[in-house]
C-alpha positions as CSV (number, residue, x, y, z in Angstrom):
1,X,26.5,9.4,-17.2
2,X,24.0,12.4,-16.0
3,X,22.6,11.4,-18.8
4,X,22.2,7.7,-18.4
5,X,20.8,8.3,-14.9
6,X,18.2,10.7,-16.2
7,X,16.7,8.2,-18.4
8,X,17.2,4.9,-16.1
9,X,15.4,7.6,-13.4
10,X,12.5,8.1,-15.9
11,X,11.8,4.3,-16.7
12,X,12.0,3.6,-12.8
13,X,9.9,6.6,-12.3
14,X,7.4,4.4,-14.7
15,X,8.0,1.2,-12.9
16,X,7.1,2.6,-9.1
17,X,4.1,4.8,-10.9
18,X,3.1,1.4,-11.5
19,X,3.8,-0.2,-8.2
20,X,1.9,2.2,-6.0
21,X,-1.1,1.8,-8.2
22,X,-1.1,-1.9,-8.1
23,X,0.2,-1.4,-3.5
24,X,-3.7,0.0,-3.6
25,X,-5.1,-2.0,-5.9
26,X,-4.3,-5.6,-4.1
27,X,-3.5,-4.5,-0.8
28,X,-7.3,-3.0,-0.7
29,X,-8.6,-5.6,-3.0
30,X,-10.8,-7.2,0.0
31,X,-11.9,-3.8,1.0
32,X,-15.2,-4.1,-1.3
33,X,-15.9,-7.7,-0.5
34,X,-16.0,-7.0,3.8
35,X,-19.2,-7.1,4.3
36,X,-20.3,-10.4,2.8
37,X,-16.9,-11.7,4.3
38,X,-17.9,-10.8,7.5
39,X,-21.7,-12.1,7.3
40,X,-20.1,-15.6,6.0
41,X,-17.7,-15.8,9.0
42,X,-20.6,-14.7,11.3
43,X,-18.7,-11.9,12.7
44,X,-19.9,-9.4,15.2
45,X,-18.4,-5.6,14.5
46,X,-16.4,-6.2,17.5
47,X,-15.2,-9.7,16.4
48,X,-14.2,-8.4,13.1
49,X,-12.6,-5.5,14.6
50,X,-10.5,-7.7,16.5
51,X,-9.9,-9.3,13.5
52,X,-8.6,-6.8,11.2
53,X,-5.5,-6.2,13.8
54,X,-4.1,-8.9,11.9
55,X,-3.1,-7.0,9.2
56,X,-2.0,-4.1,11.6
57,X,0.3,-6.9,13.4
58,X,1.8,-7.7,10.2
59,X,2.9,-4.7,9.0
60,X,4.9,-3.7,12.1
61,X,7.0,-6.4,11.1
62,X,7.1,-5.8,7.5
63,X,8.2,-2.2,8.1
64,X,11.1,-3.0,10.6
65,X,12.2,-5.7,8.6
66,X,12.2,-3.7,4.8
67,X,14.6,-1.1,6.0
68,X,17.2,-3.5,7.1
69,X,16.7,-5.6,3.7
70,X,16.8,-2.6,1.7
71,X,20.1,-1.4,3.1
72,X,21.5,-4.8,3.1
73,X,20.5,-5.8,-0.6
74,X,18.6,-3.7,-2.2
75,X,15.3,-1.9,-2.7
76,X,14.2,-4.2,-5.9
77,X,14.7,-7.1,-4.0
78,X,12.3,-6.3,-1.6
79,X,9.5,-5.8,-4.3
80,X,10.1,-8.9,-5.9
81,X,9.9,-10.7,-2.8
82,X,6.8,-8.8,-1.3
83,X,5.4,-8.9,-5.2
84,X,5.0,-12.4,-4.5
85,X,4.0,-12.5,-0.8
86,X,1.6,-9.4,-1.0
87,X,-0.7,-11.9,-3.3
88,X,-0.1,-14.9,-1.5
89,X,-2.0,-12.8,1.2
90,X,-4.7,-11.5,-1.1
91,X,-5.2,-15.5,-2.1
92,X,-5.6,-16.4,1.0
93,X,-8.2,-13.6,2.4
94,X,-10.2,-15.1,-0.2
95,X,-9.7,-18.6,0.4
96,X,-11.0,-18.1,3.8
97,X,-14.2,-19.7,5.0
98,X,-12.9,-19.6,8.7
99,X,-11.4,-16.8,11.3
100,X,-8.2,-18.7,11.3
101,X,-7.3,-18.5,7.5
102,X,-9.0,-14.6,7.4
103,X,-6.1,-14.0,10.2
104,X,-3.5,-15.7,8.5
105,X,-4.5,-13.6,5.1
106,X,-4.6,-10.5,6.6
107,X,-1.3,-10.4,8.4
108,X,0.8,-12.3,5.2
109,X,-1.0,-9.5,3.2
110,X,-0.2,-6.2,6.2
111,X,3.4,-7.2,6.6
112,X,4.1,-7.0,2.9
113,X,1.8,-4.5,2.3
114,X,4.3,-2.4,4.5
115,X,7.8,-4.4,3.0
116,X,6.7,-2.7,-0.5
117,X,5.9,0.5,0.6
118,X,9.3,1.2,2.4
119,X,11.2,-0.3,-0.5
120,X,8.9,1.6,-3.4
121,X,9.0,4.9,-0.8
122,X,12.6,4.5,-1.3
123,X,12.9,4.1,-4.7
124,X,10.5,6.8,-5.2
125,X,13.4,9.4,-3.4
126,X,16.3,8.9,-6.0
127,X,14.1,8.5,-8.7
128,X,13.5,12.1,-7.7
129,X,17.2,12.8,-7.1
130,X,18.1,11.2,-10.5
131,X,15.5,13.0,-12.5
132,X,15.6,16.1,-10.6
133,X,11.9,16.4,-10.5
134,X,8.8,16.0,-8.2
135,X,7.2,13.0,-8.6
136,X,6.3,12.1,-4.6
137,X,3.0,13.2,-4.3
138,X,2.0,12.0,-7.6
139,X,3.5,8.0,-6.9
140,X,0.8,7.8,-3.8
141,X,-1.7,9.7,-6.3
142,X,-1.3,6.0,-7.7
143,X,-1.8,4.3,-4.6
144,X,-5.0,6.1,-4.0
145,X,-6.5,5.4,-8.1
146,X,-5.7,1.6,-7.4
147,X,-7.2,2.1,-4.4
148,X,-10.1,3.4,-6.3
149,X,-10.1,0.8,-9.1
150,X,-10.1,-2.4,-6.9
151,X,-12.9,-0.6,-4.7
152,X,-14.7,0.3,-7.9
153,X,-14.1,-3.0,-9.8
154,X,-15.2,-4.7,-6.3
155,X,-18.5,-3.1,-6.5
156,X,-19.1,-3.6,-9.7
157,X,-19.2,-7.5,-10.0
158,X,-19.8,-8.1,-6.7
159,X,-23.5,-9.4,-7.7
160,X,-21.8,-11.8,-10.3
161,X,-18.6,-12.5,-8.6
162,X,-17.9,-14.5,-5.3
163,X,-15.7,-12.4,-3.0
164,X,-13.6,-15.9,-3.5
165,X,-13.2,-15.8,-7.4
166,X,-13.0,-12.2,-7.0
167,X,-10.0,-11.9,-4.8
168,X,-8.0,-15.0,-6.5
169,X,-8.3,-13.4,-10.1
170,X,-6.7,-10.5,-8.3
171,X,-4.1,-12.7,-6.7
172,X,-2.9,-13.8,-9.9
173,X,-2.9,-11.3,-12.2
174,X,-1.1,-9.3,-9.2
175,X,1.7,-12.2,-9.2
176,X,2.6,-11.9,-12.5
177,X,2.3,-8.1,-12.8
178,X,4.9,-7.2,-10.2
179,X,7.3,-9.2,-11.9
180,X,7.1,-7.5,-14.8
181,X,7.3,-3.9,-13.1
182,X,10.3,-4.9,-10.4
183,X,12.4,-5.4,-13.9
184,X,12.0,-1.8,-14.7
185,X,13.4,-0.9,-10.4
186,X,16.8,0.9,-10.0
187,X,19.3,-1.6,-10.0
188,X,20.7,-1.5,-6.2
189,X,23.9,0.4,-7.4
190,X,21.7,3.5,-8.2
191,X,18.9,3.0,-5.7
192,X,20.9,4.5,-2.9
193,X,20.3,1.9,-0.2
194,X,23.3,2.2,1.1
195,X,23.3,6.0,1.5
196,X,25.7,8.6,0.7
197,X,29.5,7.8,0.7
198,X,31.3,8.9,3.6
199,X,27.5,9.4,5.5
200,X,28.5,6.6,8.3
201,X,26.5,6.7,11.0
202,X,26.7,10.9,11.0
203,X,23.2,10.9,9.9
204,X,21.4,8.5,12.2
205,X,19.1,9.8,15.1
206,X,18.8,7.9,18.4
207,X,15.6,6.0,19.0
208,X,14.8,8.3,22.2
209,X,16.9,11.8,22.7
210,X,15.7,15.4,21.7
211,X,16.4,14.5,18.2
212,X,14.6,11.9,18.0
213,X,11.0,14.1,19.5
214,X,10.4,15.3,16.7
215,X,10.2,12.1,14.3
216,X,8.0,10.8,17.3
217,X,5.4,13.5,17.2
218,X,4.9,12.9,13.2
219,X,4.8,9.5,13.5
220,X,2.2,9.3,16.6
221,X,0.2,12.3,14.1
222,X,0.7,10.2,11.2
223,X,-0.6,7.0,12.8
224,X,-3.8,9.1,13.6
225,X,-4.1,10.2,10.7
226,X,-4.8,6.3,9.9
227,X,-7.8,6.0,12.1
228,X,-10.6,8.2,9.6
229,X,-8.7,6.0,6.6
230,X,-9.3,2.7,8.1
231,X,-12.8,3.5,9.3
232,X,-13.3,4.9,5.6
233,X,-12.1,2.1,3.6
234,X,-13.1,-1.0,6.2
235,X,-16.6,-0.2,7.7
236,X,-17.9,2.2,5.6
237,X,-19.4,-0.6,3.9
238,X,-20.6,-2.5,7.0
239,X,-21.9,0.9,8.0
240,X,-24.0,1.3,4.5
241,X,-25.2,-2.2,4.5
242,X,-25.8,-2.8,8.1
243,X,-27.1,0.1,9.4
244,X,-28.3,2.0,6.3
245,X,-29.7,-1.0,4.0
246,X,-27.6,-0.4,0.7
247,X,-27.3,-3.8,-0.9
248,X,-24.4,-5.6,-2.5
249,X,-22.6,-3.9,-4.5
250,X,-23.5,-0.4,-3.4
251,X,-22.1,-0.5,-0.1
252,X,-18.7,0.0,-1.8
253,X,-19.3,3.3,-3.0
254,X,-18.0,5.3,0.4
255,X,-14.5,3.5,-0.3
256,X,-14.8,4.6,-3.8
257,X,-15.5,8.0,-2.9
258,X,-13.4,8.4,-0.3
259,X,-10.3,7.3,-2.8
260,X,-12.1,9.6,-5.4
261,X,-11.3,12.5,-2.7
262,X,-7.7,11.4,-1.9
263,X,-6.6,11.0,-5.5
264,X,-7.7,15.2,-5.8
265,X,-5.5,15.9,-3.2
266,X,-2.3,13.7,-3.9
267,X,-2.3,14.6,-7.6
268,X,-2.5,17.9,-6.7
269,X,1.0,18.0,-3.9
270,X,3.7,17.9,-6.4
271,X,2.2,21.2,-8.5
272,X,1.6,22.9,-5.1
273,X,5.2,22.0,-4.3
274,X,6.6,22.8,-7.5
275,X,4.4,26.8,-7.4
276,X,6.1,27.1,-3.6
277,X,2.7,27.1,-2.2
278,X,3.7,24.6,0.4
């Protein structure tokens, strides 16, 4: 049976691998497109900035709602749902040719954006468990090199390729792809969604209480640590073409740089974890 685990552990170890890389590479797929976005909407920066709440909004949501659906069903079920939804949203950021649709894209696309990564995150923790290995740091390695790849690709055919074709060929290919990779998920009676036997409610932390302190400090530091990320990935090409005149194309290569920088430092967590440096 140890056995067994071990090797259904590796293949899902593949699978979410697989999934983060594909979390970055649609959920950032409009990231290199922004700027001609915004000059077709006629957006001011603060318009747009209003704007991109949307897909903040969404992904409150999303998260609240994946934890409950996980523990209910299961943590594949979640990607297969949101593998459909997350490029329903990435179709319709580049069907937009008005504020109302952009909105509509952008918050489908945050809230499963977020549904994935709780249920992947997830996933990601007994694959470790079942394998007995570190494989944490390298899964959002994955995130960050699609992240690079749809930022790169995005650049690239930008002169050849309307933001519209671009994101829809992304849409679709993403549709079909997480499919494919959900098969290859720990089935929910291995995925630990339900937590440990005999764990009741002994584990759970009140919402406010001493306990609960420190979980708020990381999370109000961790949704700081968002800030630099968003400006990175979603004005650094406004700032490039706007204020520095780098034409079409070019103005993605901050975002592409900037993923360049976080893949060094994910791929390189799970050997500083497994020397004891950290």
């Amino acid at each position: 049976m140890t056995t067994d685990l071990y090797a259904l552990g590796i293949r899902a170890r593949n699978a979410v691998w697989a999934s983060f890389f594909f979390l970055g590479f649609l959920g950032l797929a409009w990231i290199p497109r922004i700027p001609e976005i915004k000059d077709a909407l006629g957006l001011s920066d603060g318009q747009f900035g209003l704007v991109l709440l949307a897909s903040t909004v969404g992904s409150i949501p999303g998260a609240q709602l994946a934890g409950r659906v996980v523990h209910t069903y299961s943590s594949k079920l979640v990607v297969r749902i949101s593998g459909v939804l997350l490029p329903v949203g990435v179709f319709v950021i580049g069907l937009a040719d008005n504020v109302q649709i952009l909105l509509l894209g952008l918050f489908i696309t945050g809230f499963n954006v977020a549904f994935m990564d709780i249920a992947i995150n997830g996933q990601a923790v007994e694959i470790e468990k079942h394998t007995k290995g570190r494989w944490m740091s390298s899964f959002h390695g994955l995130w960050s090199i699609g992240a690079f790849a749809t930022t790169l690709v995005g650049g690239l055919v930008a002169n050849f390729v309307s933001p519209r074709d671009n994101l829809i060929a992304i849409a679709i290919f993403g549709l079909f792809v997480y499919q494919f990779i959900a098969h290859y998920l720990l089935p929910a009676e291995h995925d630990g969604h339900l937590g440990e036997p005999g764990e009741g409610d002994a584990g759970k932390v009140s919402l406010f209480g001493k306990q609960s302190l420190i979980l708020w400090a990381l999370g109000i530091g961790l949704m700081c640590s968002l800030i630099p990320e968003g400006g990175a990935y979603e004005w650094s090409g406004i700032l490039l073409q706007d204020h520095m005149g780098i034409g079409k194309g070019l103005n993605a290569a901050a975002a592409t740089t900037f993923s360049l920088a976080m893949i060094v430092s994910r791929l390189l967590g799970d050997r500083a974890l497994k020397s004891g440096a950290m």
